[in-house]
C-alpha positions in Angstrom: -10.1 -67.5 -34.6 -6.9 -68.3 -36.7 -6.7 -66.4 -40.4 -5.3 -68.1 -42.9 -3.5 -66.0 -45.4 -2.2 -67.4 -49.0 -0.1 -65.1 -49.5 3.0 -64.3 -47.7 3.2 -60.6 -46.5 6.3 -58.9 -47.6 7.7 -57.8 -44.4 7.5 -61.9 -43.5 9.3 -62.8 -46.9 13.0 -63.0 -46.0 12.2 -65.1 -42.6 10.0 -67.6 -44.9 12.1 -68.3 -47.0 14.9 -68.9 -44.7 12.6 -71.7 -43.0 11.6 -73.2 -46.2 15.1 -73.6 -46.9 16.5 -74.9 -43.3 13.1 -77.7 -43.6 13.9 -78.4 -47.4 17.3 -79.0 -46.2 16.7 -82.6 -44.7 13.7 -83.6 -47.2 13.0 -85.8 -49.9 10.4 -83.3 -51.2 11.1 -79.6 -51.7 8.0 -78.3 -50.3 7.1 -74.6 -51.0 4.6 -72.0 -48.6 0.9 -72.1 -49.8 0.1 -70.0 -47.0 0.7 -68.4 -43.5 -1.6 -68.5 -40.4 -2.0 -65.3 -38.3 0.9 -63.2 -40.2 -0.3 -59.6 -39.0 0.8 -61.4 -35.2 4.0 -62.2 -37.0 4.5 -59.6 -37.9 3.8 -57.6 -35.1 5.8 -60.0 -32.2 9.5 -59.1 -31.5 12.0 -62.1 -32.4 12.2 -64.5 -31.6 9.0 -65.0 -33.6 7.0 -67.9 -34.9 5.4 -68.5 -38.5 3.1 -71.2 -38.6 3.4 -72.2 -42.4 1.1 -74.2 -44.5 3.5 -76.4 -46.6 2.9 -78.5 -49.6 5.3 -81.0 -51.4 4.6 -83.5 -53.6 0.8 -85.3 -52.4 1.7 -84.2 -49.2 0.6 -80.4 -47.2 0.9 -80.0 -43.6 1.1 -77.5 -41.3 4.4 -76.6 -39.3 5.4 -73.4 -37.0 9.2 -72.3 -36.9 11.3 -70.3 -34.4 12.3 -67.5 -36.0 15.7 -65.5 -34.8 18.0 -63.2 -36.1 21.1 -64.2 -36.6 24.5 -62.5 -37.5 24.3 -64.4 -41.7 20.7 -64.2 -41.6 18.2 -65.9 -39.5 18.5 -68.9 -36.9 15.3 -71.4 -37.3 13.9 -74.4 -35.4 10.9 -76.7 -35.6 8.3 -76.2 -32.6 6.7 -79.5 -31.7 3.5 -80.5 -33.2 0.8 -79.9 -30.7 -1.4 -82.8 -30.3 -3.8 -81.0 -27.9 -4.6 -78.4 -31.0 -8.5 -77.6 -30.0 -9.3 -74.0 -28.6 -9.8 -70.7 -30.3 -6.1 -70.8 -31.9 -6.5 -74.0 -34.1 -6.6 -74.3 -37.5 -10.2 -74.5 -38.5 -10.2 -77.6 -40.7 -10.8 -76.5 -44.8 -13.4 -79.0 -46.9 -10.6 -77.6 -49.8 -7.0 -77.7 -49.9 -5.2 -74.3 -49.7 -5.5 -72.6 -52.9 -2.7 -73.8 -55.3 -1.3 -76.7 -52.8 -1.9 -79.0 -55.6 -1.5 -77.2 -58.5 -0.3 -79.5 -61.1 -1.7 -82.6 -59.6 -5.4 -82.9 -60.5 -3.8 -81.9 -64.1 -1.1 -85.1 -64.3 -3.7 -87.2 -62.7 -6.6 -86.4 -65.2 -4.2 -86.9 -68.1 -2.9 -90.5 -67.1 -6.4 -91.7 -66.1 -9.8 -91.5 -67.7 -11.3 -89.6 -64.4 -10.4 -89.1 -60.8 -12.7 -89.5 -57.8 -11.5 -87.2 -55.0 -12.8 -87.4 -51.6 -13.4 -85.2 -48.7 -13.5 -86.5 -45.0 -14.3 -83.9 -42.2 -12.7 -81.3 -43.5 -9.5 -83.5 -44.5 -8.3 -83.9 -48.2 
């Protein structure tokens, strides 16, 4: 079963941030890493390695996983394709909450522009 980790392991920091910044490149939203999935088998695989990311920008968090290289000014990164077929014992269990701090200041700018919020849940999507 996946693990999913909020917080980014230092050994994993470096190579993180380098794909934050390579997917932030191309975006309208600068998204940031709520979390990681699996980083102790990040950790441990050789490069070319892949992080699978929990990112959050804006109203918007999704999960992506990144190629990983070293490179001679730092690290090389691509996007692997989204997996459509996502089912068996690696997936992503589905969370009835978002990540911890994927909306941080949302709830907050929403509850002070309206007199309350209704939030809803959906099998385990938010």
């Amino acid at each position: 079963m996946a693990v999913v980790e909020e917080t980014i392991p230092d050994p994993l920091r470096p190579e993180v941030d380098a794909a934050l910044a390579w997917f932030n490149r191309d975006r309208g939203v600068n998204f940031e890493a709520t979390g990681i999935i699996d980083p102790d088998a990040s950790i441990a695989s050789r490069y070319p390695r892949d992080l699978r990311l929990v990112l959050c920008g804006g109203d918007v968090c999704e999960q992506r996983t990144f190629r990983v290289s070293q490179a001679p000014d730092g690290f090389s990164v691509a996007l692997q394709p989204l997996d459509d077929d996502a089912g068996g014992e690696d997936a992503v269990p589905a969370e009835l909450d978002p990540p911890p701090g994927a909306r941080r200041s949302w709830l907050d700018r929403a509850l002070s522009q309206h007199e309350f919020v209704v939030l809803v849940f959906y099998r385990g999507f938010w």
